[in-house]
C-alpha positions as CSV (number, residue, x, y, z in Angstrom):
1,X,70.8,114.2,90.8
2,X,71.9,114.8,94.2
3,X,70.8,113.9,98.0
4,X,71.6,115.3,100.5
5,X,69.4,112.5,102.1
6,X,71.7,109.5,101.8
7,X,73.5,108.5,104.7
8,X,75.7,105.3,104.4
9,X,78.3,103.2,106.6
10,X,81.3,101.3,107.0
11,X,81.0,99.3,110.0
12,X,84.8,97.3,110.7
13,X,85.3,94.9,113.5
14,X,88.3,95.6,115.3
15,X,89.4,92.0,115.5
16,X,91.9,92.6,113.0
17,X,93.7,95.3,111.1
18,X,91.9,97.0,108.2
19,X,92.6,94.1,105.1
20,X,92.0,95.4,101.8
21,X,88.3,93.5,101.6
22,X,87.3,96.0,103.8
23,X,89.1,99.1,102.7
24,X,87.4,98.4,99.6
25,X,83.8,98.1,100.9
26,X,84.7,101.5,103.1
27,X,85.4,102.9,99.4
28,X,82.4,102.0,97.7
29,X,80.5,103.2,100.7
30,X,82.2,106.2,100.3
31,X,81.9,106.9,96.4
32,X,78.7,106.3,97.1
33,X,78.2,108.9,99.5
34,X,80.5,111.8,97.4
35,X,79.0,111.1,94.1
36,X,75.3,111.6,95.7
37,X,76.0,114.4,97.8
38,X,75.5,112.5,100.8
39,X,77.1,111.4,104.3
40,X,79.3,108.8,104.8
41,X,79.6,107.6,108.3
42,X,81.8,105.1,110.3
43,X,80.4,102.7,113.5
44,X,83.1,100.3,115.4
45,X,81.0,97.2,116.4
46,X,82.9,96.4,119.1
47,X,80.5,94.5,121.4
48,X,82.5,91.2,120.6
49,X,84.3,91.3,123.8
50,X,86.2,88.1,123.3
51,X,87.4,88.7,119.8
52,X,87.4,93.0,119.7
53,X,91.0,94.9,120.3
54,X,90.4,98.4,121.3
55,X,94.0,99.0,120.2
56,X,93.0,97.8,116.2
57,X,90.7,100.7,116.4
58,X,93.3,103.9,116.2
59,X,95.2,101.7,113.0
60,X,91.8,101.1,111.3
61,X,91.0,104.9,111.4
62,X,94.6,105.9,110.8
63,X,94.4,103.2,107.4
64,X,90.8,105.2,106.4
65,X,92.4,108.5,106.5
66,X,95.8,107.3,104.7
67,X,93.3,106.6,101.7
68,X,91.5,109.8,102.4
69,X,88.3,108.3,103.4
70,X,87.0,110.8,105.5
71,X,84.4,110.2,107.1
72,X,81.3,113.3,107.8
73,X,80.4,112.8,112.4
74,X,82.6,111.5,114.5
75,X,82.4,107.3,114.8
76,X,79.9,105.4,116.2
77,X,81.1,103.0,118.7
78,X,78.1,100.2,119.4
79,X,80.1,98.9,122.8
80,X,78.7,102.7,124.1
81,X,75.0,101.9,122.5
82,X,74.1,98.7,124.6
83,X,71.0,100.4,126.6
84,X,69.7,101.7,123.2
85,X,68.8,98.1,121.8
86,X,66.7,97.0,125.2
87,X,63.4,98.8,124.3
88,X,63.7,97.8,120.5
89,X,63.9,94.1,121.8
90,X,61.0,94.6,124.3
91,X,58.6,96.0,121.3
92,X,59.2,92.9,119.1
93,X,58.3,90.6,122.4
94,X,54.7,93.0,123.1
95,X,53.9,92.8,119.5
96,X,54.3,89.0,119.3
97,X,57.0,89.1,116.7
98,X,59.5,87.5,119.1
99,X,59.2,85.3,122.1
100,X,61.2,84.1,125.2
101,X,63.8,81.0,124.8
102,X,64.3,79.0,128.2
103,X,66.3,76.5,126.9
104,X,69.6,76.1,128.0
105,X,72.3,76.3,125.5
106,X,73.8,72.6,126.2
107,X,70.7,71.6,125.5
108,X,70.5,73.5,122.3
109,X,73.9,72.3,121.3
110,X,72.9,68.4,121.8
111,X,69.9,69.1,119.8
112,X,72.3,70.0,116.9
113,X,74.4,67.9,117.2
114,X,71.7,64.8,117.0
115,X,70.2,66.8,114.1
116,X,73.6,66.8,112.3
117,X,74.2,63.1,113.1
118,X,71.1,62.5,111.5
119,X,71.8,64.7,108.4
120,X,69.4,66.9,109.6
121,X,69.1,70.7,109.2
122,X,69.9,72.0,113.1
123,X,67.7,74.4,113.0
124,X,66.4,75.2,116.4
125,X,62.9,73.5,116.4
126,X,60.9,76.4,117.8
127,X,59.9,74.1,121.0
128,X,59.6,77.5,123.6
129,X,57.4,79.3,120.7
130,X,53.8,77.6,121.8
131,X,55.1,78.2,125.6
132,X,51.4,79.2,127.0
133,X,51.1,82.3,128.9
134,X,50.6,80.6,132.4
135,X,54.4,78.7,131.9
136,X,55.8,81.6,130.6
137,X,54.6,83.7,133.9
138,X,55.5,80.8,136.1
139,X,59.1,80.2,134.2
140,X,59.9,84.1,134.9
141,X,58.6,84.0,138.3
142,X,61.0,81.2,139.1
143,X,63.6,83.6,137.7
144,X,64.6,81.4,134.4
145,X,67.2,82.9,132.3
146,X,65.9,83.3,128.9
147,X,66.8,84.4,125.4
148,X,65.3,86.3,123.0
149,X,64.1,84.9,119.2
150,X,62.2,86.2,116.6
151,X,59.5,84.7,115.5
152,X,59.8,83.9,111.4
153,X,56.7,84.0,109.5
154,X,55.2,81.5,107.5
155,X,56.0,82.6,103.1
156,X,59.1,84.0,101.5
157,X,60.7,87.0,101.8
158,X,62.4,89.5,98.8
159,X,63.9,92.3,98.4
160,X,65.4,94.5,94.9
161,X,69.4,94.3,95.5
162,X,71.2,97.1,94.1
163,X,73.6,94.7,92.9
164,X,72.2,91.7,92.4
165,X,68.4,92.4,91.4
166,X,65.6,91.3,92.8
167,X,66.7,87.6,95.4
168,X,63.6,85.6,97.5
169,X,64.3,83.5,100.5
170,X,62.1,81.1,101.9
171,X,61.2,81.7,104.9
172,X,61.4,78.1,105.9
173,X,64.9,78.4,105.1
174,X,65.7,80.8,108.4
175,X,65.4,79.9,111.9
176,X,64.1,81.9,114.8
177,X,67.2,83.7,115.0
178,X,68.4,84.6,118.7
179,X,67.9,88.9,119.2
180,X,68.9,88.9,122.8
181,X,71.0,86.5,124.6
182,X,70.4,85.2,128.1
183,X,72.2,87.8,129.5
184,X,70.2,90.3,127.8
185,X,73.2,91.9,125.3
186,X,71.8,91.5,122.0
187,X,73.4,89.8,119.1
188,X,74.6,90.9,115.7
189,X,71.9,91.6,113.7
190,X,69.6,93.0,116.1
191,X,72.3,95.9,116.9
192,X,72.9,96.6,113.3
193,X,69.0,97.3,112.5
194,X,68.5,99.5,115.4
195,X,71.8,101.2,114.6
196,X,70.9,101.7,111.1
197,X,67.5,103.1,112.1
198,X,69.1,105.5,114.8
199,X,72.1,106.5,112.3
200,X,69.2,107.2,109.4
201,X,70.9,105.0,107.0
202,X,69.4,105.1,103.9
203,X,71.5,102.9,101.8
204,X,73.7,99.5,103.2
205,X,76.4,98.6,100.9
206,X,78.4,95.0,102.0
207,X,79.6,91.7,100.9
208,X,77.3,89.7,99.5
209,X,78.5,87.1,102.3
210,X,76.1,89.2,104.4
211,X,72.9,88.3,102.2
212,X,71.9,85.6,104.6
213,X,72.2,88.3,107.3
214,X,69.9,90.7,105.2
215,X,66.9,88.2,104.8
216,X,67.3,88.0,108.6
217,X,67.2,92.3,109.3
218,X,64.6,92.5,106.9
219,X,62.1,90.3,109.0
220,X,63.5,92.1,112.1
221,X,62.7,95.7,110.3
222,X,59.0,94.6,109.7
223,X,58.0,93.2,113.4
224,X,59.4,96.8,114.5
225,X,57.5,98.6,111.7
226,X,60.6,100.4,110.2
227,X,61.6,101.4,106.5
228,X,64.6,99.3,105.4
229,X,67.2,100.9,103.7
230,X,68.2,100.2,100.2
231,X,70.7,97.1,100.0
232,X,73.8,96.6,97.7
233,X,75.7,93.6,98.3
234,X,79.2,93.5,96.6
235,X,81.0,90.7,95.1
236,X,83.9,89.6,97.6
237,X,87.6,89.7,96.4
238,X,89.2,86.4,96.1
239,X,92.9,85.9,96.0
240,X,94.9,83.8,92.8
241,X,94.1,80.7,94.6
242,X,90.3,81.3,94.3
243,X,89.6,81.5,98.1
244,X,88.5,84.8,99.8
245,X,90.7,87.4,100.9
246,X,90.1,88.1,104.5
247,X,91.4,88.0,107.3
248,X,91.5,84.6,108.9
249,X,93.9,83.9,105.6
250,X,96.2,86.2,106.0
251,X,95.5,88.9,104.1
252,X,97.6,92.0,104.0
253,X,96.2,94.6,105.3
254,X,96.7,98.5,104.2
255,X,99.2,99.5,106.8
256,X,100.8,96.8,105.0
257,X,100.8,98.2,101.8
258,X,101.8,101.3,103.0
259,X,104.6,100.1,104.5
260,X,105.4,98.5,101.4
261,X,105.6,101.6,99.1
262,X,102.5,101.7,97.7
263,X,100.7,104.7,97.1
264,X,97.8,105.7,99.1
265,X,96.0,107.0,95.5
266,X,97.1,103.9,93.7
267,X,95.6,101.6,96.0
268,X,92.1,103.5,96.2
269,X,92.3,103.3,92.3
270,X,93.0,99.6,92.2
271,X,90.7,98.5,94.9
272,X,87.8,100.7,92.6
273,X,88.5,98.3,89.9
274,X,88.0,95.2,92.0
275,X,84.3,94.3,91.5
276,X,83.1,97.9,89.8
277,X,83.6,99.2,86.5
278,X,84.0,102.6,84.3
279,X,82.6,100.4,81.5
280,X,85.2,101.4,79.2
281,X,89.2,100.2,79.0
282,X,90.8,103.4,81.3
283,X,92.5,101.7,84.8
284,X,94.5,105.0,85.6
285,X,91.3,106.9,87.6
286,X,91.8,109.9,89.5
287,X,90.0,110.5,92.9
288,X,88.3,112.9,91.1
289,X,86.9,111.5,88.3
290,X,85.9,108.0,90.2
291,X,83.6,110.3,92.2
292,X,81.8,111.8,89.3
293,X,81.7,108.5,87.6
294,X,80.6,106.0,90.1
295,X,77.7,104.2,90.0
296,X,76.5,101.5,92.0
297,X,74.8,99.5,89.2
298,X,78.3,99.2,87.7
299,X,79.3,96.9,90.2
300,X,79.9,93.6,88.3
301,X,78.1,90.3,90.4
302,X,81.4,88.0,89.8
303,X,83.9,87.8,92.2
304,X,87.0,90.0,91.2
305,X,90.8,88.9,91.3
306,X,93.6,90.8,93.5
307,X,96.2,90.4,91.5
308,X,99.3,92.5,92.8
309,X,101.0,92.2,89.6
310,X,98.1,95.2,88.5
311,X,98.5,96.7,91.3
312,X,102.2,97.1,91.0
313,X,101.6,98.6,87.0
314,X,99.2,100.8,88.7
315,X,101.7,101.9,91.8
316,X,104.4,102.8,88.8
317,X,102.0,105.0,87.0
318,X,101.1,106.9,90.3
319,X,104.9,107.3,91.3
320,X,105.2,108.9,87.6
321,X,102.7,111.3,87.9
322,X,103.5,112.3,91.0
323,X,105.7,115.5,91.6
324,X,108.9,115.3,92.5
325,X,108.9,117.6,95.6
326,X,105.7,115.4,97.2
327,X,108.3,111.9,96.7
328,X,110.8,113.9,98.3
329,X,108.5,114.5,101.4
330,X,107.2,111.1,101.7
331,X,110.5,108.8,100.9
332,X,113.2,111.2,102.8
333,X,111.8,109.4,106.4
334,X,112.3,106.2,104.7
335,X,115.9,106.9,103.9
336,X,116.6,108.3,107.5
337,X,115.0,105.0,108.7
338,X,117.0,102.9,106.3
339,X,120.0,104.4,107.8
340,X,121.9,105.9,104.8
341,X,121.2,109.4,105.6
342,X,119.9,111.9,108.5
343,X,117.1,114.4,108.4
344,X,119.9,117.2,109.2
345,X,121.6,116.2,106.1
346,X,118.4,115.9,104.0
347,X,117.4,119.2,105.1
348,X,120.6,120.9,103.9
349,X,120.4,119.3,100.5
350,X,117.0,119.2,99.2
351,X,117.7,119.9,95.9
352,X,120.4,117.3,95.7
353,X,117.3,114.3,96.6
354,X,115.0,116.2,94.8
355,X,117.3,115.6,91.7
356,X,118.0,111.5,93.1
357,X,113.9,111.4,93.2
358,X,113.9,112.3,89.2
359,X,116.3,110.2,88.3
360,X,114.9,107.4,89.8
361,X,111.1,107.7,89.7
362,X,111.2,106.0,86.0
363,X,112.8,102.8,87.7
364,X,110.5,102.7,90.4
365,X,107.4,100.2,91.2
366,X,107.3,101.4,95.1
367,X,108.0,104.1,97.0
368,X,110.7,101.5,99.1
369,X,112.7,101.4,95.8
370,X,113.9,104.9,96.1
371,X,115.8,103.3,99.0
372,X,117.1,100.4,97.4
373,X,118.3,101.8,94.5
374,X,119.7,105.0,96.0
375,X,122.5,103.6,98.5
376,X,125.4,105.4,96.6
377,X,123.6,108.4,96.3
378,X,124.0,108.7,99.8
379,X,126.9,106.5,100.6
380,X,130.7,106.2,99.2
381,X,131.2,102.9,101.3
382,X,129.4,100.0,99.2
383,X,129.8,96.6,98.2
384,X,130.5,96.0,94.0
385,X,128.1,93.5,92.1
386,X,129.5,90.2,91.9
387,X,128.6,89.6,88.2
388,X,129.4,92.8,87.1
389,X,132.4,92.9,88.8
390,X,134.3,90.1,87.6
391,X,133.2,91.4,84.4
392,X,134.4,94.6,84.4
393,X,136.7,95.0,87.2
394,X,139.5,93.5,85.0
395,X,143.3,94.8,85.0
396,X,142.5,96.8,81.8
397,X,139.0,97.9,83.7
398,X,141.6,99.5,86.2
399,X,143.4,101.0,83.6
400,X,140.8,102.4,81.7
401,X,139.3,103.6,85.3
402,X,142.7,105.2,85.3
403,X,142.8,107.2,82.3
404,X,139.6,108.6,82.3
405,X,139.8,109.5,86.3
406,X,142.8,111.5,85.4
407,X,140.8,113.6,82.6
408,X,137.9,113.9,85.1
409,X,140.2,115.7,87.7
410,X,140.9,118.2,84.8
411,X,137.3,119.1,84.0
412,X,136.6,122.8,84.4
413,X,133.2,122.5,85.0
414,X,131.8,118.9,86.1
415,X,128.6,118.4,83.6
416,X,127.1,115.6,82.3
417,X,127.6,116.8,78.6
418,X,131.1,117.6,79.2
419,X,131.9,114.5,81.0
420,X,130.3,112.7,78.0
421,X,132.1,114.4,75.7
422,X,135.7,113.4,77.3
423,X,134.6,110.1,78.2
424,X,134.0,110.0,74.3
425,X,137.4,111.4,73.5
426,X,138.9,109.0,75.9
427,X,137.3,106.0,74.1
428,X,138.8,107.6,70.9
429,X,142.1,108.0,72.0
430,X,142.4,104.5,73.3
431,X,140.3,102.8,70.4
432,X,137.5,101.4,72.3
433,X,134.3,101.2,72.2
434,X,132.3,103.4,75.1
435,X,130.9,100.2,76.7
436,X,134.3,99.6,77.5
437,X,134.6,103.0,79.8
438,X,131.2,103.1,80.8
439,X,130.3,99.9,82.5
440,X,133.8,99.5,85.4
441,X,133.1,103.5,85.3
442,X,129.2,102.9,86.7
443,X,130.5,100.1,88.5
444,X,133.0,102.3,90.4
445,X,130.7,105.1,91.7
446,X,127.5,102.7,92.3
447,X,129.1,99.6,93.0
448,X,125.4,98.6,90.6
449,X,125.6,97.5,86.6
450,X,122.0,99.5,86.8
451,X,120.5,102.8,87.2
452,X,119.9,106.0,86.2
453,X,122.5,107.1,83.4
454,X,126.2,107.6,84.0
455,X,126.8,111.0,83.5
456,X,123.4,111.9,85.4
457,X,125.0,110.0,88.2
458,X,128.4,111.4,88.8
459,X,127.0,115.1,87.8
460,X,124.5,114.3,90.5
461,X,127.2,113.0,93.1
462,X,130.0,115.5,91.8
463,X,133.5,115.7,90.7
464,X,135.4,114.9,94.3
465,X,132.9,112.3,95.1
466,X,133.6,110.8,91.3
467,X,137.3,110.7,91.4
468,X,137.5,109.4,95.7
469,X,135.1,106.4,94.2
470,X,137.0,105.6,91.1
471,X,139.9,105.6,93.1
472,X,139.2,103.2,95.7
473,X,138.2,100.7,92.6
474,X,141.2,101.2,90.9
475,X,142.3,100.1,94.5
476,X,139.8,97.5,94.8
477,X,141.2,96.0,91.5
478,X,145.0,95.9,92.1
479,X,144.4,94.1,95.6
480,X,142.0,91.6,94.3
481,X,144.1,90.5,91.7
482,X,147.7,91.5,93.4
């Protein structure tokens, strides 16, 4: 059943680029969001000033869109909320759910550090909580900078994760967490549950690194009196080495990707599959179809692999069922910037890369390969392989390049089932088997002992460009063994 009621978030830092932890969490959020009927929003929590790059922000958004994550009101930035959290601060201090903090943070720091020298939890030892009124008044009078902490209730907490079930913290376990620093900007989760409330979000869907962090917003919902939202904590991804993709360690991130060749559709499909399931065997997933099908209680607890080996299977699939003409649009830049063609000349002869697209999209894992494997498409100067050359660049290679070059020039019509069939003849006349034509042939107009197949290719390049290149390795041959 639908709800038009459900309102959920992605919430990115912009202290890095957008790394594929993230992009997935954005695309659970939003599945979420589509497959209920619902809203998915976006909030930049910027307030970090020391860490934050206003110029990540722009690449995070433009990463979101390149996966067509759209997102339903324009972003939320919390850097332009800061006067909104002060009153929400002030009612947790008048209802006695938080107090002031007078001590100074070197103070606070040598505290820890005796408690961890003992083996000690460092948990801040709640001294300024039984501060009487009279030392409060007289501390404020004398214009004390203070901080702002909640004041943790005695029992346990619980809540029912979407994910996870039902978890229970002691309360014990959590210190009276800093709200507001001495400066009065409040800290991290003090802005997300006011900005959840003020947003309406009715479901938070995270890492379940943030779990610690939930026990703490829960307490923080209560002393203000406000409904919680729902709470679905994801597994995290891990890399092959078992530690957790992010990105301290380096992790790409999607501008990467995309860079890279991968497709925006196969990377949404893959990322789907990290941590959440169809429950049945189908990887190959639509956009479509994953928002009818998803559910959050298919998200699996255990932590997921990124394996780019899957990823790459995945990639090839996409590249397959993608038409031709869309390829064309989104690897002719790449071939400009590669420098073996210009957009002038691409526009002019449209079919003609709409033709190199087919004939290599079956070869292809990435988008980028279209350019590595297309040089001679494009270009008549290249480089032979080494292997393949002294192989078949031999003094009866040249001669055979010879005698089939001359029966080219005398084709009619320059088709790939006509140049078969004199290749074939050739091979006839001179007893040999076609290998033996075929191979320094390929070799001569690719300067490659792979690819699409012969005739395709000098159909494709045509009967001038054939005979020039066979030519200048006929050439090629005579000088490197004259």
């Amino acid at each position: 059943m639908k709800n038009n009621n459900i309102r959920v978030r992605f919430a990115p830092s912009p202290s890095g680029y957008l790394h594929v932890g993230s992009a997935r969490t954005a695309i659970f959020n939003w599945l979420f969001a589509r497959h209920n009927g619902g809203q998915f929003l976006i909030r930049i929590e910027d307030t970090d000033k020391e860490r934050s790059r206003p110029e990540l922000i722009e690449p995070i958004l433009s990463a979101m869109e390149w996966l067509g994550v759209d997102w339903d009101e324009e972003p939320y930035y919390q850097s332009r909320r800061l006067e909104l959290y002060k009153p929400y601060v002030q009612k947790l201090l008048d209802s006695g759910h938080a107090y002031r903090c007078f001590c100074h943070p070197e103070e606070l720091e040598e505290a820890r550090k005796r408690a961890l020298a003992a083996k000690e939890d460092p948990k801040y030892d709640g001294r300024c909580r039984h501060l009487s009124q009279d030392d409060i008044s007289e501390r404020l009078a004398r214009g004390e900078p203070f901080a702002v902490r909640l004041k943790i209730p005695p029992g346990e907490t619980s809540y029912h994760d979407l994910v996870s079930g039902t978890i229970t913290r002691q309360n014990s376990e959590i210190e009276d967490l800093i709200l507001a620093r001495r400066d009065g900007s409040v800290v991290y989760n003090m802005a997300v549950v006011v900005d959840d409330h003020e947003m309406g979000i009715t479901h938070v869907i995270r890492g379940n690194d943030h779990i610690n962090n939930t026990f703490k917003q829960i307490l923080i919902y209560r002393g203000l009196g406000l409904d919680q939202p729902a709470f679905a904590h994801i597994p995290l991804i891990l890399r092959p080495d078992k530690k957790k993709v992010s990105k301290r360690l380096g992790a790409k991130d999607v501008g990467d990707y995309r860079r890279e060749g991968i497709l925006a559709e196969a990377l949404f499909n893959f990322l789907c599959l990290l941590g959440w399931s169809p429950k049945d065997d189908r990887e190959f997933l639509p956009r479509d179809e994953l928002v009818e099908i998803f559910r959050i209680e298919n998200v699996n607890r255990s932590n997921p692999i990124f394996e780019e080996d899957k990823l790459l299977a995945l990639n090839r699939l996409y590249i397959k069922d993608t038409p031709d003409h869309k390829l064309a649009e989104m690897v002719a830049p790449m071939l400009v910037e590669a420098g073996l063609t210009s957009r002038y000349w691409l526009e002019t002869r449209w079919q003609y890369l709409l033709t190199v697209i087919s004939l290599l999209k079956e070869r292809t894992e990435r988008l980028t390969d279209f350019v590595s494997m297309s040089e001679y498409f494009f270009q008549s100067e290249f480089g032979y392989e080494p292997k393949a050359r002294e192989k078949h660049f031999t003094a009866d290679g040249a001669g055979y390049l010879k005698a089939l070059l001359d029966k080219f020039d005398r084709l009619p019509e320059f088709t790939k089932e006509s140049l078969e069939s004199v290749l074939n003849e050739a091979a006839e006349e001179m007893d040999l088997k076609r290998g033996k034509l075929i191979h320094p042939t390929r070799l001569a107009v690719s300067g490659t002992s792979r690819g699409p197949g012969l005739f395709d290719i000098l159909e494709t390049i045509g009967k001038k460009e054939t005979i020039d290149r066979m030519k200048r390795a006929v050439d090629f041959i005579a000088k490197s063994k004259g």
